[in-house]
PyMOL CGO cylinders between C-alpha atoms (Angstrom):
from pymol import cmd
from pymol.cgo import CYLINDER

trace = [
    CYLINDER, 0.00, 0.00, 0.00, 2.49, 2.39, 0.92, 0.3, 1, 1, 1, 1, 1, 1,
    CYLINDER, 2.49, 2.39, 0.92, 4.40, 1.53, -2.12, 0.3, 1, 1, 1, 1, 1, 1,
    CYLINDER, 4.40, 1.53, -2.12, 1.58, 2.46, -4.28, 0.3, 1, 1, 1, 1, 1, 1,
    CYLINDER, 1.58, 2.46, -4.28, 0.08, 5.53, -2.10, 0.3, 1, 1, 1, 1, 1, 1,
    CYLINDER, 0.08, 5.53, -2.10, 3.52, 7.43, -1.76, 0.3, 1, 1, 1, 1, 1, 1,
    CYLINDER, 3.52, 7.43, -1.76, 4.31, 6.59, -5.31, 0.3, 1, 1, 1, 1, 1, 1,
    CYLINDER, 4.31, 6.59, -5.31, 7.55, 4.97, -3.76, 0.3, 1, 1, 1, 1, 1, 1,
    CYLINDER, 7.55, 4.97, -3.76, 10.28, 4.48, -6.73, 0.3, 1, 1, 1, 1, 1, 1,
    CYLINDER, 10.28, 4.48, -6.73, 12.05, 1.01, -5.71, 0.3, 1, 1, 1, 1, 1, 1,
    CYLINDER, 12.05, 1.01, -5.71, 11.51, -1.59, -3.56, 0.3, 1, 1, 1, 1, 1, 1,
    CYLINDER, 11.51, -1.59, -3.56, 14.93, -0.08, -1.28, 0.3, 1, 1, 1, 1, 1, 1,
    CYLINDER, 14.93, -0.08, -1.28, 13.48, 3.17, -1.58, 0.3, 1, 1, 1, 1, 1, 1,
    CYLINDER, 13.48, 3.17, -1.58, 10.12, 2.00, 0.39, 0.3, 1, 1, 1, 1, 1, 1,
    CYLINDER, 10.12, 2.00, 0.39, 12.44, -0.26, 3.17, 0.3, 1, 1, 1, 1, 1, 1,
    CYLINDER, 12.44, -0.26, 3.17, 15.26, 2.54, 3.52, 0.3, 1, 1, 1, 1, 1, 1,
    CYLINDER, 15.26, 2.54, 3.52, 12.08, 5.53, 4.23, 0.3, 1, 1, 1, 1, 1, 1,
    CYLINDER, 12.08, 5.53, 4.23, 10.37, 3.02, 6.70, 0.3, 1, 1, 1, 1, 1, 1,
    CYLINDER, 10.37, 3.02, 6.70, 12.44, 3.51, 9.65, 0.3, 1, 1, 1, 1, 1, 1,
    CYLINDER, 12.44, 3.51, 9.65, 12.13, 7.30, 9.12, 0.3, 1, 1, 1, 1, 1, 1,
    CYLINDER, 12.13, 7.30, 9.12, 8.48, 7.15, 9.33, 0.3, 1, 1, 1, 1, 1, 1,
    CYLINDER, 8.48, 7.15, 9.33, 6.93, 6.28, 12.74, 0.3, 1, 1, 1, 1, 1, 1,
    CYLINDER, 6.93, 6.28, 12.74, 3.49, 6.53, 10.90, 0.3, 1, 1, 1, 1, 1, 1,
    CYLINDER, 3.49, 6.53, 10.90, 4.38, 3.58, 8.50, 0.3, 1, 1, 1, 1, 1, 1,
    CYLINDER, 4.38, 3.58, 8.50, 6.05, 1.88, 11.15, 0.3, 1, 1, 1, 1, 1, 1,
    CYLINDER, 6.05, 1.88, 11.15, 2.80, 2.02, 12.96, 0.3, 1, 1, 1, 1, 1, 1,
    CYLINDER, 2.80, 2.02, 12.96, 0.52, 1.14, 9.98, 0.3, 1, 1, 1, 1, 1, 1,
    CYLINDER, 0.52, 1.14, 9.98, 3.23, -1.81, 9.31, 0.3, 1, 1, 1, 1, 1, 1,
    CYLINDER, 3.23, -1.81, 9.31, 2.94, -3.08, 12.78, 0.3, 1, 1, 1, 1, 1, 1,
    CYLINDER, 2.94, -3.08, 12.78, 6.74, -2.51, 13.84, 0.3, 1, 1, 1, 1, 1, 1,
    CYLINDER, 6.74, -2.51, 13.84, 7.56, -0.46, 16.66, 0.3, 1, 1, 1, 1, 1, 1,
    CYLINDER, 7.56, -0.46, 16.66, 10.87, 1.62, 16.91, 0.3, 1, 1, 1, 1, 1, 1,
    CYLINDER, 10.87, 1.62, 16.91, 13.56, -0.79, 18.06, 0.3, 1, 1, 1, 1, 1, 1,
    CYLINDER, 13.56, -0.79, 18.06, 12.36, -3.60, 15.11, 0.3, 1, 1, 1, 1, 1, 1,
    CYLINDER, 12.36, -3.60, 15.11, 14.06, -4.68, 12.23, 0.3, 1, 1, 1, 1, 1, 1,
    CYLINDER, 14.06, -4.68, 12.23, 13.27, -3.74, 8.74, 0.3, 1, 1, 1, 1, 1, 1,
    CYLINDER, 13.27, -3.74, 8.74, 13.11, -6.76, 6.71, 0.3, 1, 1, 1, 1, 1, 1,
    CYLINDER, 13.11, -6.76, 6.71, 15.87, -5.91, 3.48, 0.3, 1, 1, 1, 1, 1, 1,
    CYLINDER, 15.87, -5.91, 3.48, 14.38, -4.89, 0.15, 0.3, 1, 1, 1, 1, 1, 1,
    CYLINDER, 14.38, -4.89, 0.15, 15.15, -7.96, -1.41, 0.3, 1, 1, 1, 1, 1, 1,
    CYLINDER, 15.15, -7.96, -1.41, 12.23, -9.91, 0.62, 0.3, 1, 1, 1, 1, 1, 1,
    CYLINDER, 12.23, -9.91, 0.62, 9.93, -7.64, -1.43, 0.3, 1, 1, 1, 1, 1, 1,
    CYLINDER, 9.93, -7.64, -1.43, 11.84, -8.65, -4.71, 0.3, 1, 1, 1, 1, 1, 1,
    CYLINDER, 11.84, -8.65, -4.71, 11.85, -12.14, -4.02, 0.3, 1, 1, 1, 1, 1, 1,
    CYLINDER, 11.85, -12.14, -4.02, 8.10, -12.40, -3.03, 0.3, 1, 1, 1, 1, 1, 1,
    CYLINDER, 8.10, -12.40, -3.03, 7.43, -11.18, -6.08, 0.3, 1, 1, 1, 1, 1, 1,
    CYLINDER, 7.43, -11.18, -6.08, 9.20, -13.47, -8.07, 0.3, 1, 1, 1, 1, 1, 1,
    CYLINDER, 9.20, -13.47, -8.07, 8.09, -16.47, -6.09, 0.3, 1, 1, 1, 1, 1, 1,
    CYLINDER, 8.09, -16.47, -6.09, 4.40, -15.46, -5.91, 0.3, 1, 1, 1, 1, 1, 1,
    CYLINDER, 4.40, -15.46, -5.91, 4.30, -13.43, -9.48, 0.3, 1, 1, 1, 1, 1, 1,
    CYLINDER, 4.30, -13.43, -9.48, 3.37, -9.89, -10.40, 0.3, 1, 1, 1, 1, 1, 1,
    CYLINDER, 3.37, -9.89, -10.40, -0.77, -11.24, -10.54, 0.3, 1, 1, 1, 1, 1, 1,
    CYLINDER, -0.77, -11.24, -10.54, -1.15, -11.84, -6.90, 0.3, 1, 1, 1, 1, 1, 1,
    CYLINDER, -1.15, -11.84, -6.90, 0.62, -8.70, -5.79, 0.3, 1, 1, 1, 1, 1, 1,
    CYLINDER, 0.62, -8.70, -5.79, -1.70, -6.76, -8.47, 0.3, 1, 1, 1, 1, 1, 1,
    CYLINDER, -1.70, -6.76, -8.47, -4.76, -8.72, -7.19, 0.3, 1, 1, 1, 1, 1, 1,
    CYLINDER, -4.76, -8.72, -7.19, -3.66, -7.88, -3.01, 0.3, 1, 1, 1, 1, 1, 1,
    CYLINDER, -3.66, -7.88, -3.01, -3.36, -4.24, -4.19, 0.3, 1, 1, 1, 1, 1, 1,
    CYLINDER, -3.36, -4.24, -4.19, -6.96, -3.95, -5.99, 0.3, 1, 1, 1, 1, 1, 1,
    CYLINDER, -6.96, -3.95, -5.99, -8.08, -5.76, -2.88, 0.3, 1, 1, 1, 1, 1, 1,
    CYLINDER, -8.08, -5.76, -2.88, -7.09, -3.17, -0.90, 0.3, 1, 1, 1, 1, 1, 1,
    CYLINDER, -7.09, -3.17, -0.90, -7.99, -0.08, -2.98, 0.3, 1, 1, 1, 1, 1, 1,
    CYLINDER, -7.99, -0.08, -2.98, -11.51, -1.33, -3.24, 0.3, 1, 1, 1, 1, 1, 1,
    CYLINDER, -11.51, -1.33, -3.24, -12.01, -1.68, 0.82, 0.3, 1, 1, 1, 1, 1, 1,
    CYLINDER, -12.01, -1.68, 0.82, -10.47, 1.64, 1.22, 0.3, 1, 1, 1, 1, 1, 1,
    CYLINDER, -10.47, 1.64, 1.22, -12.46, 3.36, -1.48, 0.3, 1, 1, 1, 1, 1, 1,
    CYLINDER, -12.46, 3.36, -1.48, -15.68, 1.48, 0.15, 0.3, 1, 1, 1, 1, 1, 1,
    CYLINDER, -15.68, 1.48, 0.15, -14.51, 2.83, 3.43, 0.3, 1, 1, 1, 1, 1, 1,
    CYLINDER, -14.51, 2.83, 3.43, -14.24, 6.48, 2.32, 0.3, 1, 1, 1, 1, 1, 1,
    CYLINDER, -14.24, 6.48, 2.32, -17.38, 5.96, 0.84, 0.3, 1, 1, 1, 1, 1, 1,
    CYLINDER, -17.38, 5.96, 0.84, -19.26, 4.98, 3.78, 0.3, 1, 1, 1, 1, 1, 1,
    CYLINDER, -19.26, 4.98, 3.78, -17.30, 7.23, 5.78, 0.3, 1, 1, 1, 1, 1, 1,
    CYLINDER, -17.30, 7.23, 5.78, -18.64, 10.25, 3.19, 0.3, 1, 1, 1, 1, 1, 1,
    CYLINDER, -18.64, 10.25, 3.19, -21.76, 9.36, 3.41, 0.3, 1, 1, 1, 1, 1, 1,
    CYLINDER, -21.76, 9.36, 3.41, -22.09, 8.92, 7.47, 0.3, 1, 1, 1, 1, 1, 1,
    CYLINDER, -22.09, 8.92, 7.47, -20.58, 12.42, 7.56, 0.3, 1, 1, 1, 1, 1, 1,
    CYLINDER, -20.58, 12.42, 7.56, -23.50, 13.42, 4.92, 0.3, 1, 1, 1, 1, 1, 1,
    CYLINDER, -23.50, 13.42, 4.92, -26.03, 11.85, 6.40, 0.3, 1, 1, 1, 1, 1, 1,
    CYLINDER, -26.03, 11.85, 6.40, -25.09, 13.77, 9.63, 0.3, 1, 1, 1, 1, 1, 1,
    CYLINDER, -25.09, 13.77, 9.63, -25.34, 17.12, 8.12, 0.3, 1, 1, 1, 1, 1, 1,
    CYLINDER, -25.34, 17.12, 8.12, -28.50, 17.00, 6.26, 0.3, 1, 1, 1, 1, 1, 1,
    CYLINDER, -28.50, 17.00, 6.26, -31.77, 17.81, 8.66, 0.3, 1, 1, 1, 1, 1, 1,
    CYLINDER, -31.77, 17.81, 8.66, -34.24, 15.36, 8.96, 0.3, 1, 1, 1, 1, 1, 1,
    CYLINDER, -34.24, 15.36, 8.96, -37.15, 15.52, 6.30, 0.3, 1, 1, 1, 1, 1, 1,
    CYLINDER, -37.15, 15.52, 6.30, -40.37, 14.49, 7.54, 0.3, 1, 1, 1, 1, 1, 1,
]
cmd.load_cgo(trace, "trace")
């Protein structure tokens, strides 16, 4: 996701900004003293599991988040407008 959302160059790029980042440590589950997994895990997932499933994980995801924002919009909407009876 982060990749993706931060438009994130290379697969070091993403691991080496990580530790810089208490936000994405604390979206990635890793607290301050952990240690960052090397960019090649990335690269090699990939190659073991193939561009499709990565693609697929990522569409996943954009499609709950847009759902979320959606229902979040509309909550917030829904709050605003007065009650027609």
């Amino acid at each position: 996701f982060l990749f993706f959302y931060y438009n994130i160059r290379s697969e070091r790029e993403l691991m080496e900004t990580i530790p810089e980042r208490i936000d994405w440590l604390w979206f990635l589950g890793y607290n301050l003293d952990s240690d960052i997994p090397n960019h090649s895990v990335l690269s090699k997932a990939r190659k073991r599991w193939g561009q499709d499933v990565f693609r697929q994980f990522f569409e996943r995801i954009k499609k709950v988040l847009l759902m979320e924002q959606i229902y979040s919009w509309t909550q917030a909407l829904s709050m605003q407008m007065p009650h027609i009876k």
